[in-house]
N, C-alpha and C positions, 0 to 999 in steps of 0.2 A: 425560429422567432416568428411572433406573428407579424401579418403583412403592415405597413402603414394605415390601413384602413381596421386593422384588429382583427383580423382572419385569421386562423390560425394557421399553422403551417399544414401542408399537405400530406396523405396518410404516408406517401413516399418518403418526405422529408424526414417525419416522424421515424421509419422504417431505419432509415439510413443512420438518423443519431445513438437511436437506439444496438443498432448494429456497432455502431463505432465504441461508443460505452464499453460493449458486452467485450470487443476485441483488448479496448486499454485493462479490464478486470482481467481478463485472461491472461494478457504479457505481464501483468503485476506479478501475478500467482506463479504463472512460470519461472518467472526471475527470483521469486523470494525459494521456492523451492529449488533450482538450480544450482545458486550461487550461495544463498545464507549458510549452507551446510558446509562450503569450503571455506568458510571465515574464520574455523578454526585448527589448529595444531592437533586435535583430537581424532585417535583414529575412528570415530565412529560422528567425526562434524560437528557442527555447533548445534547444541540443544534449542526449539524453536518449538511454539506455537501459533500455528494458524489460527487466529479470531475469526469475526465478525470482517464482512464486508459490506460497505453500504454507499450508496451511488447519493451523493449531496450536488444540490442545486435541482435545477439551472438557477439561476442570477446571470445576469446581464449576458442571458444568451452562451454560459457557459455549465456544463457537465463535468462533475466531478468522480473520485471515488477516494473512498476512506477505506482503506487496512489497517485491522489493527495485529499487531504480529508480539509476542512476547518472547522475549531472547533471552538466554543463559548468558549471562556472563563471569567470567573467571574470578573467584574469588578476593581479595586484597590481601594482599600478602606486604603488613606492614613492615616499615624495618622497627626492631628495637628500639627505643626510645631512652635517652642515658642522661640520667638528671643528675644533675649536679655539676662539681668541675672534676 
């Protein structure tokens, strides 16, 4: 954040956010690769695409990031439907 008098932050501080960002994108991706795959019953894991990542903000002094991930999910298997009496 910049200082009270509108400084900006220091190339250090800079350094360190920028670090922190890059760590939380990295645990993101580990996690969705790790675990998304045992979310299903299938021997071969759950079907998944990795997207776009993109780092949104700052706003009010905070850092964001957006995944977008695209998932197979299991068909619908309706039941019968019995009209009448």
């Amino acid at each position: 954040m910049p200082t009270d008098r509108g400084c900006p932050p220091s190339c250090d501080g800079q350094a360190a956010a920028a670090r922190t960002t890059h760590i939380d994108v990295t645990v993101m991706m580990n996690a969705l690769l790790c675990c998304l795959p045992g979310t299903s019953t299938s021997t071969h894991g759950r079907s998944f695409v990795l997207g776009q990542s993109r780092v949104v903000g700052p706003e009010g002094g905070c850092v964001g990031v957006e995944q977008r991930v695209t998932v197979a999910l299991p068909g619908c298997a309706c039941p019968d439907v019995v009209v009448g009496p």
